[in-house]
MDTraj code that builds the backbone (N, CA, C; nanometers):
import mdtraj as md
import numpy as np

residues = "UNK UNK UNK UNK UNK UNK UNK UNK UNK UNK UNK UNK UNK UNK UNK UNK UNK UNK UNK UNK UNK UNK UNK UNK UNK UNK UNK UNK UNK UNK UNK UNK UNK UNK UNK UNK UNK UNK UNK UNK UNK UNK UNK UNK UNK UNK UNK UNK UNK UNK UNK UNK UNK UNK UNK UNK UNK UNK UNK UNK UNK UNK UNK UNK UNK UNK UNK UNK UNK UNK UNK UNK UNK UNK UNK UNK UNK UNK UNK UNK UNK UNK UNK UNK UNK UNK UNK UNK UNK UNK UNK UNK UNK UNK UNK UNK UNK UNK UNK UNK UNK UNK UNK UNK UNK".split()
xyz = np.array([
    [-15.3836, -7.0657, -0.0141],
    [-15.4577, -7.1163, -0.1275],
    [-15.5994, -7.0587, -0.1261],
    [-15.6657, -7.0442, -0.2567],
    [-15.7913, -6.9654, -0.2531],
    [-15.8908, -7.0456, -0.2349],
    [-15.8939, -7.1687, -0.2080],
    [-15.9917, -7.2764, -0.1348],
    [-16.0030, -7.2490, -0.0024],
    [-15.8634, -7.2120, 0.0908],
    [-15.8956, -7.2148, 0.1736],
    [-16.0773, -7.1585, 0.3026],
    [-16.1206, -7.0388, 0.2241],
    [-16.1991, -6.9891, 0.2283],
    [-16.3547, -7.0828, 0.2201],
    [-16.3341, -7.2173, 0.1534],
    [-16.4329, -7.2867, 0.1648],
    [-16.4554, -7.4149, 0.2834],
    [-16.3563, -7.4034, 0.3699],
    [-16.3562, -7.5106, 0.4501],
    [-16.3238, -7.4368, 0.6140],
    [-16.3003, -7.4918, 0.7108],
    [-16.2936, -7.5210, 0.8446],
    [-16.1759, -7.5731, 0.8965],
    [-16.0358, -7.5294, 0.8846],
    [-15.9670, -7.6378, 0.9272],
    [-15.8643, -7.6391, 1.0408],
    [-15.8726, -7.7447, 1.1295],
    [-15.7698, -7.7200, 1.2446],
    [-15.6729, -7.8393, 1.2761],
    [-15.5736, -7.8042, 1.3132],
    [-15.4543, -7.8839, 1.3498],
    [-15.4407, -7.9077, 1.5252],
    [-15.4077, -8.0566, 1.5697],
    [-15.3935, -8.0638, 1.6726],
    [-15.3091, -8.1794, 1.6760],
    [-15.2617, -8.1862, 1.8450],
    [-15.2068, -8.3381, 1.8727],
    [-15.2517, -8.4523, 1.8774],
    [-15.3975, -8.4271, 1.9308],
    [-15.4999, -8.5525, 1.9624],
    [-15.5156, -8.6450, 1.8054],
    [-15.5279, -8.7600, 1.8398],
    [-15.5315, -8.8349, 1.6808],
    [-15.6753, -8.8523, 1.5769],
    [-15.7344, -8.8106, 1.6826],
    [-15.8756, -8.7788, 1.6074],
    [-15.9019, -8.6807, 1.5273],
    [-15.9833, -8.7083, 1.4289],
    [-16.0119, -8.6041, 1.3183],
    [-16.1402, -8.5859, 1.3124],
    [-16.2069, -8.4851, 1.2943],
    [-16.3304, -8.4682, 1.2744],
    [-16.3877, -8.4237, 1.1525],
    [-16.4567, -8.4581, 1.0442],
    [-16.4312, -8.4167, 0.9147],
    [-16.6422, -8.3943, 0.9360],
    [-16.6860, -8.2460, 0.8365],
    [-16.8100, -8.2639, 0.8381],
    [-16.8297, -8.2291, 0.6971],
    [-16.8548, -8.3203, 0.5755],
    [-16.8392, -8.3053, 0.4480],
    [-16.9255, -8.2189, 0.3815],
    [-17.0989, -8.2306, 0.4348],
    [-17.1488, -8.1774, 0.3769],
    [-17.2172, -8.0830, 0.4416],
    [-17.2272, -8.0087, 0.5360],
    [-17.3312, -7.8930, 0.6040],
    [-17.3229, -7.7796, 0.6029],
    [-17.2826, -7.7281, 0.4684],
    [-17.1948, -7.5908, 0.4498],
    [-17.3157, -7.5273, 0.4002],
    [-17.3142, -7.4484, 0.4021],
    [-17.3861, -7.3463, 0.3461],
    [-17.3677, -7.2173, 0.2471],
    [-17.2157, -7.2336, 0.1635],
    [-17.1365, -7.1454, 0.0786],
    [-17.2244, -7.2374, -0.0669],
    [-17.2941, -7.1730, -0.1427],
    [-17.3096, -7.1994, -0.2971],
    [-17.2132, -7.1228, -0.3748],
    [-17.1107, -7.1461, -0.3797],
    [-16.9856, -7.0306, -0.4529],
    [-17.0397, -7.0518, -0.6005],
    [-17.0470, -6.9476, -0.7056],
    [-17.0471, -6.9320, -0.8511],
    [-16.9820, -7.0237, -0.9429],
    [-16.8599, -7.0427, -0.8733],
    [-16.7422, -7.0961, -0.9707],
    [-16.7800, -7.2581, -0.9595],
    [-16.8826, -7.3033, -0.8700],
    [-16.9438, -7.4487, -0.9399],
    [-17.0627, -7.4324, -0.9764],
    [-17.1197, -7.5204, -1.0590],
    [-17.2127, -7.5243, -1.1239],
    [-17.3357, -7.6073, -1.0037],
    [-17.4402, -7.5884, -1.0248],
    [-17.5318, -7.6991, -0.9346],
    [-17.5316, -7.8558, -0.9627],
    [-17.5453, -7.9414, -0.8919],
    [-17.5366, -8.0672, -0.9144],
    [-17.6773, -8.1299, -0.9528],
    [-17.6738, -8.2133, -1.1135],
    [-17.7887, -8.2632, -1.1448],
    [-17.7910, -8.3921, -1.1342],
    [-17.7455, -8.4659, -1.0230],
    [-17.7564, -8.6015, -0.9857],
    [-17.7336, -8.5798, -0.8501],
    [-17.7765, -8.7086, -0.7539],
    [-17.7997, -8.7096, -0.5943],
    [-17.8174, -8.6330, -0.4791],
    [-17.8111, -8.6425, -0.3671],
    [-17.8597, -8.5337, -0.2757],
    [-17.7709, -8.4068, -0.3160],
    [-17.9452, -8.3072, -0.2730],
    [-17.8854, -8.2036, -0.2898],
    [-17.9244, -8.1097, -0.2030],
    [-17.9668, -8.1769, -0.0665],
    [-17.9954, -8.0868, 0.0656],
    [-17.9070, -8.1423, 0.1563],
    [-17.8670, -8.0106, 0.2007],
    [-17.7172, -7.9908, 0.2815],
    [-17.8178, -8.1067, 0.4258],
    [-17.6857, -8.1331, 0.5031],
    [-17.7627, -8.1941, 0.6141],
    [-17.8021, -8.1019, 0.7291],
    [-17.9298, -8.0800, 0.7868],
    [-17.9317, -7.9799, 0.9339],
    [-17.8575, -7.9588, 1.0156],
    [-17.7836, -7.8668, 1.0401],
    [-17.7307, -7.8029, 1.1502],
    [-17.5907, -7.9202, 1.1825],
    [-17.5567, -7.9816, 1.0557],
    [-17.4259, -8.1136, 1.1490],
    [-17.2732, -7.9899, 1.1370],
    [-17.2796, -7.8592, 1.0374],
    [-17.2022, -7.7746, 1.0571],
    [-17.1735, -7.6705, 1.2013],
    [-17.3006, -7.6265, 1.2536],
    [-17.2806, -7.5946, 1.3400],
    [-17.2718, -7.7184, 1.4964],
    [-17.3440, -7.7930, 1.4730],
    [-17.2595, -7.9114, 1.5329],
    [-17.1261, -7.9297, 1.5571],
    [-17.0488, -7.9616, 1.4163],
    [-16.8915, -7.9672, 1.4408],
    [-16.8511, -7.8498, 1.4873],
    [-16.8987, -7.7595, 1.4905],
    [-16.7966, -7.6360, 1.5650],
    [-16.8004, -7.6291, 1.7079],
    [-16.9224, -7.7089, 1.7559],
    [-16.9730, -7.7044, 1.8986],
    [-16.8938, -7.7845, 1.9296],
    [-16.9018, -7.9162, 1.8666],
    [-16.8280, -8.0248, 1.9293],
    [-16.6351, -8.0108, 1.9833],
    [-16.5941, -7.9352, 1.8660],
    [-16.4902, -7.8656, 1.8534],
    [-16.4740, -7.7894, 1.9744],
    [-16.5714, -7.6748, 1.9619],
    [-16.5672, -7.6073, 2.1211],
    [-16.5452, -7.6648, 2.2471],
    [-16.6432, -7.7587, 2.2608],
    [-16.7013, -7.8252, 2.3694],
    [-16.4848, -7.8930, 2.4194],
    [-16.4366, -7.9612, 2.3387],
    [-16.3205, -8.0538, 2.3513],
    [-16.1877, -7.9455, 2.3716],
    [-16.2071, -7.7933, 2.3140],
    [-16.1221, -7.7419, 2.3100],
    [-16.1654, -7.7215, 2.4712],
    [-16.2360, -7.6286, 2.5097],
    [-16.2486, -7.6174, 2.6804],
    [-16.1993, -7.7281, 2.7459],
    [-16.2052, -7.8489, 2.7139],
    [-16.1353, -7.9740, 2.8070],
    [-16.0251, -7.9448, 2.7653],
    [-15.9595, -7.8527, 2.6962],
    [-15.8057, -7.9011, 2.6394],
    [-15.7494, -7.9961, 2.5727],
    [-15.8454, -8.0905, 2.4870],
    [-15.8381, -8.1789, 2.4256],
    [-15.8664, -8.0885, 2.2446],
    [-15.7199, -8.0516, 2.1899],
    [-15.7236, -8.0275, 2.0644],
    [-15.7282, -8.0904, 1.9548],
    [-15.8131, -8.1038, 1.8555],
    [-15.8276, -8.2150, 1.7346],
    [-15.8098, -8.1654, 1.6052],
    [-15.7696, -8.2511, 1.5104],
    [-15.7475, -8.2181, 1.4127],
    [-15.9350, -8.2232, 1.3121],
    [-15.9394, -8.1355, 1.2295],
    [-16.0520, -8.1411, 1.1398],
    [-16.0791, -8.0045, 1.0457],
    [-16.1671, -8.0994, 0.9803],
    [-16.2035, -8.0162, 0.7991],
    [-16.3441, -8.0477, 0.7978],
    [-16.3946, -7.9423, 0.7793],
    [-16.5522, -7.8778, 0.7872],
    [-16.5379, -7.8361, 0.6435],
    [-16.6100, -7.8477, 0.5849],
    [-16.6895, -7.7958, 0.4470],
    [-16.7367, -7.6887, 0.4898],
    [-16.7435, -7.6002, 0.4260],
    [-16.8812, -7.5032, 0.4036],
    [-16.9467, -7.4772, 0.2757],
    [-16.8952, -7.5675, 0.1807],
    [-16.9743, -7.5658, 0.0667],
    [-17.0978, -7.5908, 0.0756],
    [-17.2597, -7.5814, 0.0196],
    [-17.3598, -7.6348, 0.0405],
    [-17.3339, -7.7749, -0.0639],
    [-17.4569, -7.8847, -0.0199],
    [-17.4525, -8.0124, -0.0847],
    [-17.4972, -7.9919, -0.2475],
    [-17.5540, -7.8782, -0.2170],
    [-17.6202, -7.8655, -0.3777],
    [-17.4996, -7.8299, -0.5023],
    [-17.4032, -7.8506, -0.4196],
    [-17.2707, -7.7924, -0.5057],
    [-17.1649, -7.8995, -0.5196],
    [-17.1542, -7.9540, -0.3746],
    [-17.0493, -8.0285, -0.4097],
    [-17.0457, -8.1082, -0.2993],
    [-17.0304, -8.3002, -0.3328],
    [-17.0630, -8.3917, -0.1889],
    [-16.9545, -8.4743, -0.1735],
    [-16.8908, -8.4503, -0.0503],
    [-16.7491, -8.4777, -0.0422],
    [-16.7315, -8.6009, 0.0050],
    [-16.8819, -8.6836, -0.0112],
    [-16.8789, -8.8201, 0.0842],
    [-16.8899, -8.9230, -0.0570],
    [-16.8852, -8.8715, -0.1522],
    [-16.8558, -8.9150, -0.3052],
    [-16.7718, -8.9069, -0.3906],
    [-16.7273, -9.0100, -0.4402],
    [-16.6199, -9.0592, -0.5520],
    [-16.6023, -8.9159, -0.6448],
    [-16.4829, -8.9100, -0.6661],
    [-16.4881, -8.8023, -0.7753],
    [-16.5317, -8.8251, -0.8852],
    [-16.5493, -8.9450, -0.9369],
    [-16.5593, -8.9721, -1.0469],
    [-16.7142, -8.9693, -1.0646],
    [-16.7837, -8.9959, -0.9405],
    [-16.9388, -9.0002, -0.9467],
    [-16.9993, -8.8791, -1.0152],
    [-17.1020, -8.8676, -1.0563],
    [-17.1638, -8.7228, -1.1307],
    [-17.2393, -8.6706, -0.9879],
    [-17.2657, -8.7647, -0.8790],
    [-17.3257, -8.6876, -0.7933],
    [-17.2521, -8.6610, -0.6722],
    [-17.1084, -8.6179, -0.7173],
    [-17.0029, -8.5532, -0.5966],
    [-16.9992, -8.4061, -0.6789],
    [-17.0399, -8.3555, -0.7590],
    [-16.9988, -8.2533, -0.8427],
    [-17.0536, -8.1977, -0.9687],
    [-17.0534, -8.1305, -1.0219],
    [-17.1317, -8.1215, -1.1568],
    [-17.0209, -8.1472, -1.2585],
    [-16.9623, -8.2418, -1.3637],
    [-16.8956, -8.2528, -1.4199],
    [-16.8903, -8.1500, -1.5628],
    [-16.9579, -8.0600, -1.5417],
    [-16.9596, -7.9997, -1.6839],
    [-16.8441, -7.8935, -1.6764],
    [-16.7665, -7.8763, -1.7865],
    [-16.7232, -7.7806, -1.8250],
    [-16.7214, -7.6092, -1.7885],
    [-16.7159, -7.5366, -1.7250],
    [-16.5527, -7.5130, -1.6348],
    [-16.5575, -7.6049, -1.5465],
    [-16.6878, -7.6041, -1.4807],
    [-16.6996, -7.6204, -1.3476],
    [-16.6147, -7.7590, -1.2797],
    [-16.5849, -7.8780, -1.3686],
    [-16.5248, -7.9638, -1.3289],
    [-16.4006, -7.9462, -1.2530],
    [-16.3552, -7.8536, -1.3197],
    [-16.1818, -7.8158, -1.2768],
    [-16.1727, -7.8132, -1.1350],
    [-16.2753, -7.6547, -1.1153],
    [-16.2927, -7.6340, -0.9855],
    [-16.3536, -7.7294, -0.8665],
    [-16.4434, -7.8255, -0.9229],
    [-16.4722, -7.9514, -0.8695],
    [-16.3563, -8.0229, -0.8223],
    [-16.3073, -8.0811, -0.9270],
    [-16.2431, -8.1516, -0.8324],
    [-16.1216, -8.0973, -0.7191],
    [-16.0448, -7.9851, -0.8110],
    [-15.9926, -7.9228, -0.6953],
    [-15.9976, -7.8960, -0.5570],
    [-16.1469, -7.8793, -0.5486],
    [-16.2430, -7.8365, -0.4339],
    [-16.2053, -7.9792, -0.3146],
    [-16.2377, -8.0993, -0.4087],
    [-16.2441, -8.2158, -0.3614],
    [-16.1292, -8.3064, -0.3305],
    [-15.9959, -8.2426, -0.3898],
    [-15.8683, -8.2894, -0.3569],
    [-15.8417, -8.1976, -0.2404],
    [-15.8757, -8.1237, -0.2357],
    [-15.8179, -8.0334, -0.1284],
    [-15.8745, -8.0517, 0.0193],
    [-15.9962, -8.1110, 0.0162],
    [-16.0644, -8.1177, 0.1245],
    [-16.0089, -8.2564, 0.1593],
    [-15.9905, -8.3747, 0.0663],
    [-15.9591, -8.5018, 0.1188],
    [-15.7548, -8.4652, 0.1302],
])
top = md.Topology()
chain = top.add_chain()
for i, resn in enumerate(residues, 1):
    res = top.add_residue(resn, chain, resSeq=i)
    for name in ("N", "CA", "C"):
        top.add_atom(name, md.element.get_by_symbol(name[0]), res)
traj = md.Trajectory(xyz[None], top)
């Protein structure tokens, strides 16, 4: 799928998931900017999850998780779809919105 390219994702046995919604740093074209709620990505919690990831894979402890790399200014995955400030609802860009946002949840 051509989303795949916007996210982080790994499969494991362990039952934990690690999900980091917003610390991406991809502004892709095909959304529009968001004119309602945060719109600064959070510091470094992307490269975080990959560490943390690291850190558990060396113990041999494999986890399941989905990393964003979208930036927040695009799209906030810790928000309702329906909210105006998970997405920019305008015209194309919605489509690809929510897509973006089914796919990640």
């Amino acid at each position: 799928m051509i989303y795949k390219k916007y996210f982080e994702i790994g499969k494991g046995p362990s039952p934990i998931v690690l999900s980091c919604p917003h610390g991406g740093y991809k502004r892709p074209h095909i959304l529009n900017d968001k004119n309602y709620g945060t719109t600064i990505s959070d510091t470094n919690t992307f490269p975080i999850a990959l560490r943390i990831i690291q850190d558990l894979k060396f113990r041999n402890i494999n986890i399941n998780y989905i990393l964003s790399k979208i930036h927040r200014s695009k799209l906030d995955l810790n928000r309702p779809p329906i909210s105006r400030s998970a997405f920019s609802h305008n015209h194309p860009s919605y489509n690809k919105g929510i897509k973006l946002f089914q796919f990640y949840h």
